[in-house]
N, CA and C of each residue as an Amber inpcrd file, in Angstrom:
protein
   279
  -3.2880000 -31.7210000   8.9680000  -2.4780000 -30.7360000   9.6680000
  -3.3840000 -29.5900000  10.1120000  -3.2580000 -29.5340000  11.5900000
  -4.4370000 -28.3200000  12.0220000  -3.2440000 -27.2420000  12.8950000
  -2.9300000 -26.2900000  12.4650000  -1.9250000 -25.6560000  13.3760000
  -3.0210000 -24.8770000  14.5390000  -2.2350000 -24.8300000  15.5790000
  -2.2490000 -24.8970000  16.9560000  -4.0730000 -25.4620000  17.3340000
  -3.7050000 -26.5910000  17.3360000  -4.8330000 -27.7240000  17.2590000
  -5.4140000 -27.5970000  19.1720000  -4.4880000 -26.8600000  20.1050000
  -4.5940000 -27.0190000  21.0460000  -5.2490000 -25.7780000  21.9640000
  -5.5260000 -24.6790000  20.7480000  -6.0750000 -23.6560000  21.1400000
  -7.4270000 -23.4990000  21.2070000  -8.5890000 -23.4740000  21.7370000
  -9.7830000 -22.9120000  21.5070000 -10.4660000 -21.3780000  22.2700000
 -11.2350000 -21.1960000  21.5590000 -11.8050000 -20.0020000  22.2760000
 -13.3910000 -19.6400000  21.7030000 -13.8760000 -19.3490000  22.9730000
 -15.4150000 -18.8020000  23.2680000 -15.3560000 -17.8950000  22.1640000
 -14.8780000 -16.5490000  22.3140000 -15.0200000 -15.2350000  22.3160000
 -14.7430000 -14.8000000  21.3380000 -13.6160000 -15.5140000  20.6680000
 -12.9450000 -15.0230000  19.3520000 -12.2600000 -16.1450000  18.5030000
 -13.7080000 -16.9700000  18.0020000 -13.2100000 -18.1040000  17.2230000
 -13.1790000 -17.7620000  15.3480000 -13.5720000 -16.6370000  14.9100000
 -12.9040000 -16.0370000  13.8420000 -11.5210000 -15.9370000  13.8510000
 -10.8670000 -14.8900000  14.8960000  -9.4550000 -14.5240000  14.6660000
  -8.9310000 -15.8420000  14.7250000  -8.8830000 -17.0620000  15.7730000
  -8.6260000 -18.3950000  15.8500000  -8.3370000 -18.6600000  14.3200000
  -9.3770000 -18.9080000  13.5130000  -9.5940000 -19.3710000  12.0330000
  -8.8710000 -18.8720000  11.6130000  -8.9130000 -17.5230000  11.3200000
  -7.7050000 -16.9490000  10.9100000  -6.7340000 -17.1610000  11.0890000
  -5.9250000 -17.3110000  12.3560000  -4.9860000 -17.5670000  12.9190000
  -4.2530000 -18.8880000  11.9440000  -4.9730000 -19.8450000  11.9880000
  -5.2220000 -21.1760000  11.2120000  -4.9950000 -20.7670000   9.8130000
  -5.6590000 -20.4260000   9.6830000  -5.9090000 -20.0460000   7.9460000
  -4.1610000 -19.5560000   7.3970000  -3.5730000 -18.3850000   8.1670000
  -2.4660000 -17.9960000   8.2320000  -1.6640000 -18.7680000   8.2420000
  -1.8180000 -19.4600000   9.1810000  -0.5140000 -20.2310000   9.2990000
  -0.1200000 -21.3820000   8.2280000  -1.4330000 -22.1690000   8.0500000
  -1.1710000 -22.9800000   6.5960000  -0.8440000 -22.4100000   5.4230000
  -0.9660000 -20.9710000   4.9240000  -0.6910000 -20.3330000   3.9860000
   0.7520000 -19.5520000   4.0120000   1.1150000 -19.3850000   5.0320000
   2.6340000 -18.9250000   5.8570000   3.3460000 -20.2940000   5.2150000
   3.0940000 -21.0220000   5.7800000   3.9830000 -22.3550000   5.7470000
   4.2430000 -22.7920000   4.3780000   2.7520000 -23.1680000   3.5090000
   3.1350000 -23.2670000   1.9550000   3.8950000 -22.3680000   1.2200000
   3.6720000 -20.9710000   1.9710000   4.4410000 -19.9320000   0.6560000
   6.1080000 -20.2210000   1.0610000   6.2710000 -20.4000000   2.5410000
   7.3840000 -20.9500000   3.1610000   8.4830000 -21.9560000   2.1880000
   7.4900000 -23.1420000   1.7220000   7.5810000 -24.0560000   0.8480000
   8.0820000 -23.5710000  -0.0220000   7.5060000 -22.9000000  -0.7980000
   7.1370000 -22.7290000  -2.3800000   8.5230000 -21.7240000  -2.6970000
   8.4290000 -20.6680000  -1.5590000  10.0660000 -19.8840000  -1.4740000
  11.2810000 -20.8630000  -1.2180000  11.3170000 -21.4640000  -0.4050000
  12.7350000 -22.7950000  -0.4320000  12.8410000 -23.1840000  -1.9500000
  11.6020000 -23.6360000  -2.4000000  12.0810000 -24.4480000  -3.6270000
  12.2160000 -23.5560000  -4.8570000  11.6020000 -22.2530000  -4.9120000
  11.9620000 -21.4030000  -5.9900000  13.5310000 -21.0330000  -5.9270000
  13.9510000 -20.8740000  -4.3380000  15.0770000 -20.7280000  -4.3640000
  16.3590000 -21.8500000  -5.0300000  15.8740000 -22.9960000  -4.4040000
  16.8510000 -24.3830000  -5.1270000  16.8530000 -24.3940000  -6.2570000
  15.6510000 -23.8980000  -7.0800000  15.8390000 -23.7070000  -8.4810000
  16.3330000 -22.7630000  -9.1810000  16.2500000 -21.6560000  -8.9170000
  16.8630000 -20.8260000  -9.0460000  18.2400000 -20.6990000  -8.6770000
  19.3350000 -21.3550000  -8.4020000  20.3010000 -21.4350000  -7.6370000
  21.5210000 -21.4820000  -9.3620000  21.0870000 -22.4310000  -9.9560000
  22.0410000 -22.4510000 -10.9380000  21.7820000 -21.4940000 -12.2370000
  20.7570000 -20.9670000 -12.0280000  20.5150000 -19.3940000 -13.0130000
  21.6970000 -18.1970000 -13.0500000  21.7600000 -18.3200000 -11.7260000
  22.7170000 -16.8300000 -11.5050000  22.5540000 -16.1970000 -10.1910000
  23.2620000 -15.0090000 -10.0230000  22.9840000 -14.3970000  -8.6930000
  21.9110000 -13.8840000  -8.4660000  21.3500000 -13.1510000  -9.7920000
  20.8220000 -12.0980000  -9.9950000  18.9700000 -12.6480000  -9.9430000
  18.6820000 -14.0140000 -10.1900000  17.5010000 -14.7840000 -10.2260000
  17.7670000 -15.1250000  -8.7680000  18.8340000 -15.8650000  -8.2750000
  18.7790000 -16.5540000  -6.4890000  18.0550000 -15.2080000  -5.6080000
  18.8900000 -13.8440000  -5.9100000  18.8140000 -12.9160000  -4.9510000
  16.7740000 -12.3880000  -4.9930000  16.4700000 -12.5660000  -6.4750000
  15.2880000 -12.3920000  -6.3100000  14.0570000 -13.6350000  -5.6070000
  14.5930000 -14.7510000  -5.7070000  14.1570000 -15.9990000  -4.8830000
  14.1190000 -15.6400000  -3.5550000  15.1780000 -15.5070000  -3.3200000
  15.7550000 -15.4930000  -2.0110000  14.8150000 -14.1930000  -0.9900000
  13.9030000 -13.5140000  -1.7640000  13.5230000 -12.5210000  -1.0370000
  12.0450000 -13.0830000  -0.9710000  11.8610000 -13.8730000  -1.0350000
  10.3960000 -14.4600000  -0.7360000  10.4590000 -15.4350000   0.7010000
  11.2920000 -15.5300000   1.2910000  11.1940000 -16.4920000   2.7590000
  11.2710000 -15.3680000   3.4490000  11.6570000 -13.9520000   3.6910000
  11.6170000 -13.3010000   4.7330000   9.9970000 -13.1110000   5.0190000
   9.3570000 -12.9850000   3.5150000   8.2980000 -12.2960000   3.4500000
   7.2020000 -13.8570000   4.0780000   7.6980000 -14.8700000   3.7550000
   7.0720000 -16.0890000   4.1440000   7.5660000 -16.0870000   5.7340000
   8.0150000 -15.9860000   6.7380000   8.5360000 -15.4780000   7.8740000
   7.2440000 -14.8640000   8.9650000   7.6650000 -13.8770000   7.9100000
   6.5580000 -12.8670000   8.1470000   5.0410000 -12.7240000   8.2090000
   4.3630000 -13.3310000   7.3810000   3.6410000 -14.1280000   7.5350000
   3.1600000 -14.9360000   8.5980000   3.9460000 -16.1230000   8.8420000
   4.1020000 -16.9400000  10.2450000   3.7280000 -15.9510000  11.3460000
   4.9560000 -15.0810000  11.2260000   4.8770000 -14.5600000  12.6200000
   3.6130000 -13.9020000  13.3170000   3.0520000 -13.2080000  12.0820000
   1.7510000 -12.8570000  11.9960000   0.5650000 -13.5780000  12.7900000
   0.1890000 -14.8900000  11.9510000  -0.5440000 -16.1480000  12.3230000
  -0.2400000 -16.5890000  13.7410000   1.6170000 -15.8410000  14.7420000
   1.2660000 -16.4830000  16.0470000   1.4450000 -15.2280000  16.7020000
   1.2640000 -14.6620000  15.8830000   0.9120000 -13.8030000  17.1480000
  -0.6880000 -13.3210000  17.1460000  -1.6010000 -13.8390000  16.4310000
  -2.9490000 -13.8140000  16.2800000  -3.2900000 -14.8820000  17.1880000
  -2.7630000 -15.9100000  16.7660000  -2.6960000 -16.9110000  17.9330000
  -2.4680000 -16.9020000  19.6760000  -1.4900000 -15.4650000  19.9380000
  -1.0270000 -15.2770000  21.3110000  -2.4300000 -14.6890000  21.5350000
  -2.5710000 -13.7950000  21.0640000  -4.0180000 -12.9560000  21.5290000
  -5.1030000 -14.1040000  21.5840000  -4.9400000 -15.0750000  20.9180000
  -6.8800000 -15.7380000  21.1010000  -5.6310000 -16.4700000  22.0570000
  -4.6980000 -17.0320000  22.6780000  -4.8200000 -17.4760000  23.8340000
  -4.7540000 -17.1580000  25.2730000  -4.2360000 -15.5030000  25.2880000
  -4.6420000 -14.7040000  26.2120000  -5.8570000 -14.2090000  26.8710000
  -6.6190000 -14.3890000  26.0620000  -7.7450000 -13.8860000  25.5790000
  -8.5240000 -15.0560000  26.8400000  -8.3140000 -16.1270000  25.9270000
  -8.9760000 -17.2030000  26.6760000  -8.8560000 -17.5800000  28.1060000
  -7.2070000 -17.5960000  28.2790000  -6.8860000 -17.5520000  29.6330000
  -6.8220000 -16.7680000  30.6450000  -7.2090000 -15.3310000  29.9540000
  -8.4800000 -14.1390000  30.4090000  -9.2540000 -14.5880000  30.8440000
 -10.4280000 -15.1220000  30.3250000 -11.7310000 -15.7130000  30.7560000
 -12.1100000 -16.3250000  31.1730000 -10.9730000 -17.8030000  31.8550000
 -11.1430000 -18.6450000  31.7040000 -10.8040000 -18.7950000  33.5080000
  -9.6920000 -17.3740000  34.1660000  -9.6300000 -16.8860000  35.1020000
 -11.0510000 -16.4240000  35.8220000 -11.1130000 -15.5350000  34.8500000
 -12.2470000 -14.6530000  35.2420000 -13.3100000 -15.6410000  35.4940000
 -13.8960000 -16.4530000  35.1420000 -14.9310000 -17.3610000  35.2220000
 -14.9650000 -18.1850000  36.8910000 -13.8770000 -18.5280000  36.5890000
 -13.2940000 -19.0240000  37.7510000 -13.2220000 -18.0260000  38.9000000
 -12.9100000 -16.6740000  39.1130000 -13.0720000 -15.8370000  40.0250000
 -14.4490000 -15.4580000  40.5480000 -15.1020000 -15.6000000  39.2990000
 -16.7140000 -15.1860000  39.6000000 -17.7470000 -16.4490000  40.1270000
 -17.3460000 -17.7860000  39.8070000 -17.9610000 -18.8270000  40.7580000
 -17.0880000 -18.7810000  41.6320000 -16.3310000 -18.2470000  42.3760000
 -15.9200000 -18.7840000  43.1800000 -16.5910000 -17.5490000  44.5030000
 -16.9470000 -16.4760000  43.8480000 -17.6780000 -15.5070000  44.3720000
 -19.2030000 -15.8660000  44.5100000 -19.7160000 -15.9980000  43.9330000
 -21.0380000 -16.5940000  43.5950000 -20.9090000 -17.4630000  44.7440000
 -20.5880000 -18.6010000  44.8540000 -20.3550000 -20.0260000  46.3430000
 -19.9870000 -18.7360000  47.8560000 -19.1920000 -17.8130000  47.8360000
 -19.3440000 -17.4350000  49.0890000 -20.4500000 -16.6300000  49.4120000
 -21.1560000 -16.1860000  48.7450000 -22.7410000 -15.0260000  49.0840000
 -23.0340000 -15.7470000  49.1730000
């Protein structure tokens, strides 16, 4: 599993990693909150409600990881313009 397997970038292949890195760790804690919650379910209210507050924070997370992700693909399709504007300048001189 490689999340957003379809992204690359020149310029900023750290934040990328990161991006990556995030998101597999988003997703497991994602996991790990669902099932603390199912278990927690026949304890009481008072154990669910504290379960239950670990998927926003797993959410959150995610959202994080794409939007690190929007930037390295802006980024790219920044440059990727720009590159393209500048040979195409270069061929008319």
């Amino acid at each position: 599993m490689k999340p957003y397997k379809n992204l690359q970038s020149q310029n900023l292949p750290l934040l990328l990693l990161i991006a990556r890195f995030t998101a597999v760790i988003g997703i497991v804690f994602f996991i790990v909150a669902i099932l603390a919650t199912l278990i927690t379910i026949p304890s009481g209210v008072t154990s669910l409600l504290s379960a239950i507050v670990f998927i926003p924070m797993a959410i959150v997370v995610l959202l994080m990881s794409g939007l690190m992700a929007a930037i390295v693909s802006f980024e790219e399709n920044y440059r990727q313009r720009t590159a393209v504007l500048i040979n195409e300048n270069k061929h008319i001189s």
